[in-house]
GUMIKE-53327 format. One line per 8 residues: number of its first residue (from 1); their letters; for each residue x, y, z of N, C-alpha, C, O. Coordinates in steps of 0.02 Angstrom, whole numbers, plus 50000, padded with zeros to 5 digits. Example, Ala and Ser with C-alpha at 12.3 -4.5 7.8 and 13.67 -1.06 7.14 Angstrom:
<nodes>
1	as	50660 49716 50390 50615 49775 50390 50660 49835 50390 50712 49834 50423 | 50642 49888 50354 50684 49947 50357 50645 50002 50394 50670 50057 50402
</nodes>
This chain:
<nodes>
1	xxxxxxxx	49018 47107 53446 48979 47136 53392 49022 47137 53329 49069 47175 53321 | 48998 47090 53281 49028 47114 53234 49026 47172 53180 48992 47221 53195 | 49054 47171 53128 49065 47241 53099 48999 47256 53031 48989 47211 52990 | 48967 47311 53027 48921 47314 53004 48910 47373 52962 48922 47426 52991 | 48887 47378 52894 48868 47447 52846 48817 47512 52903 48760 47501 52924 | 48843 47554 52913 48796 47607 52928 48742 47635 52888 48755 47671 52839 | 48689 47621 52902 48626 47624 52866 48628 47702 52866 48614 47730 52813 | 48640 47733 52913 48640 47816 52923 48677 47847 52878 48654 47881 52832
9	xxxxxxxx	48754 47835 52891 48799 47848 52834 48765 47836 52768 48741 47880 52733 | 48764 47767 52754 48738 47775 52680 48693 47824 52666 48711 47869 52629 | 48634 47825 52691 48582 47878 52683 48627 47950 52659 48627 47984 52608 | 48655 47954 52707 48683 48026 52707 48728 48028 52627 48727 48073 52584 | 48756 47975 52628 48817 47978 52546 48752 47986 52502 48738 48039 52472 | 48715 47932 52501 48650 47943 52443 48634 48025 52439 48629 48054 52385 | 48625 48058 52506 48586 48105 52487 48637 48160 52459 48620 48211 52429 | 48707 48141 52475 48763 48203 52447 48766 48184 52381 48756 48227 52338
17	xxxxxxxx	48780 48129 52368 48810 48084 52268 48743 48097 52232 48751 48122 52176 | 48665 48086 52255 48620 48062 52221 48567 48104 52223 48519 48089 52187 | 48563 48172 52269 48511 48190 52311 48452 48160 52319 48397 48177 52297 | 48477 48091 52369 48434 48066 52405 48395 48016 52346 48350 47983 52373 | 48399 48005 52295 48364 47953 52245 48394 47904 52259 48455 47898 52255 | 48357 47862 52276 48361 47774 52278 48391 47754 52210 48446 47726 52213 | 48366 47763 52153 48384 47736 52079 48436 47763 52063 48484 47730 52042 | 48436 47821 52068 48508 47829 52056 48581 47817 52084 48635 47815 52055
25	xxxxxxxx	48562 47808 52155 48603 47789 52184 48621 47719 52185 48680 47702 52184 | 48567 47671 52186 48578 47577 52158 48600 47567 52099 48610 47509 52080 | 48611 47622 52060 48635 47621 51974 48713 47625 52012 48751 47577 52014 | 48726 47694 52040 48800 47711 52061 48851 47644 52101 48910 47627 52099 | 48795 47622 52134 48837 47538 52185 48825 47487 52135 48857 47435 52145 | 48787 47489 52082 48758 47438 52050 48748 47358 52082 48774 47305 52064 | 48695 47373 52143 48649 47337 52167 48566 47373 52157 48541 47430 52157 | 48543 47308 52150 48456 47344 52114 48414 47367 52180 48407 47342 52236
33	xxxxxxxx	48385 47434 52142 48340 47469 52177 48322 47457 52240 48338 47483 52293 | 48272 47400 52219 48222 47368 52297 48284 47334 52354 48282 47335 52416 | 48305 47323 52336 48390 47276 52387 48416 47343 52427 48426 47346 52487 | 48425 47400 52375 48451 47467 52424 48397 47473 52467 48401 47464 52528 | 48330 47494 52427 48309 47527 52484 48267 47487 52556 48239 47519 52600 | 48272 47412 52551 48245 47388 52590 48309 47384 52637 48306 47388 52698 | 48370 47375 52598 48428 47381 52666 48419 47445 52694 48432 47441 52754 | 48403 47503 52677 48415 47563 52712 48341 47575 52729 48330 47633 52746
41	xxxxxxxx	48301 47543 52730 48244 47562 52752 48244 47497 52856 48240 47511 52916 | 48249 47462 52833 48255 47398 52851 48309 47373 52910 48306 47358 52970 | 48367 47378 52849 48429 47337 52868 48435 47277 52856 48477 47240 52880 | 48385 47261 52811 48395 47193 52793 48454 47189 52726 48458 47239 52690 | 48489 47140 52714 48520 47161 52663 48573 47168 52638 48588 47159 52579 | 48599 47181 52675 48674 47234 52698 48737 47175 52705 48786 47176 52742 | 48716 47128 52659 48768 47079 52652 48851 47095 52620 48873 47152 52625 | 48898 47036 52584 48923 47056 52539 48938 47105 52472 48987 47137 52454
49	xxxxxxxx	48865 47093 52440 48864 47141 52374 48861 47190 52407 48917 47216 52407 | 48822 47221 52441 48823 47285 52473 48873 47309 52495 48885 47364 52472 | 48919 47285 52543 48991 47282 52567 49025 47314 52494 49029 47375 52485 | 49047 47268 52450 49097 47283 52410 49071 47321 52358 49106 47346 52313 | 49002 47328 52365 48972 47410 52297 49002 47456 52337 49039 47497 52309 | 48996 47459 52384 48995 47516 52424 49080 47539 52432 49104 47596 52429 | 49114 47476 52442 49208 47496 52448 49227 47511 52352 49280 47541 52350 | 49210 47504 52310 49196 47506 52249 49185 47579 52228 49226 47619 52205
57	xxxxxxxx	49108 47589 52246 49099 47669 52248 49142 47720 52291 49139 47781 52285 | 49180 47687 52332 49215 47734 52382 49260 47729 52351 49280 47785 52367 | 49316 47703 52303 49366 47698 52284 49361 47752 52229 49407 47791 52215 | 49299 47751 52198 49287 47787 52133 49289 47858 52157 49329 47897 52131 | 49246 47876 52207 49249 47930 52229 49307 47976 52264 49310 48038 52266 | 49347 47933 52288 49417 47955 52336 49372 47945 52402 49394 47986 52442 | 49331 47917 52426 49332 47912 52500 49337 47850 52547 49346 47796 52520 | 49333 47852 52609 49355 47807 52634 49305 47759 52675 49274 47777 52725
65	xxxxxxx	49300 47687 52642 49244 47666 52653 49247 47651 52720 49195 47672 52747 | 49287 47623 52762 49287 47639 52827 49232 47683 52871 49192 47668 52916 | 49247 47734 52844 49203 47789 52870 49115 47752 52863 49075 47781 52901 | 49085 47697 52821 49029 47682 52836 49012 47620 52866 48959 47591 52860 | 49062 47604 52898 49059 47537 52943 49038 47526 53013 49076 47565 53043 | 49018 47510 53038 48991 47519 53104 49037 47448 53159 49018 47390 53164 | 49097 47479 53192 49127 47425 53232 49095 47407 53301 49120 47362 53335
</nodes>
């Protein structure tokens, strides 16, 4: 199995950084709207850009993107 974004995790960061807004939160990774929420609705998605918005926003924040990876 390879290694994969936690759709759960994210949810959960969105709803602590963004409370829970889609737009605001695809502004914060700066990937667009419909791309977030069909990956987190979905899982479709959850490619590269997503990958490195996400290690990006974790850097900005102090946390550790690790923590939303699924091994």
């Amino acid at each position: 199995m390879k290694p994969r974004l936690s759709r759960e995790k994210m949810m959960e960061l969105m709803q602590k950084y963004c409370n829970g807004n889609y737009n605001r939160f695809g502004k914060e990774l700066g990937v667009d709207t419909a791309h977030l929420y069909r990956f987190l609705k979905t899982g479709i998605g959850g490619g590269k850009k997503m990958i490195f918005s996400l290690m990006e926003f974790c850097e900005r924040n102090k946390l550790d993107y690790k923590n939303y990876i699924e091994m």
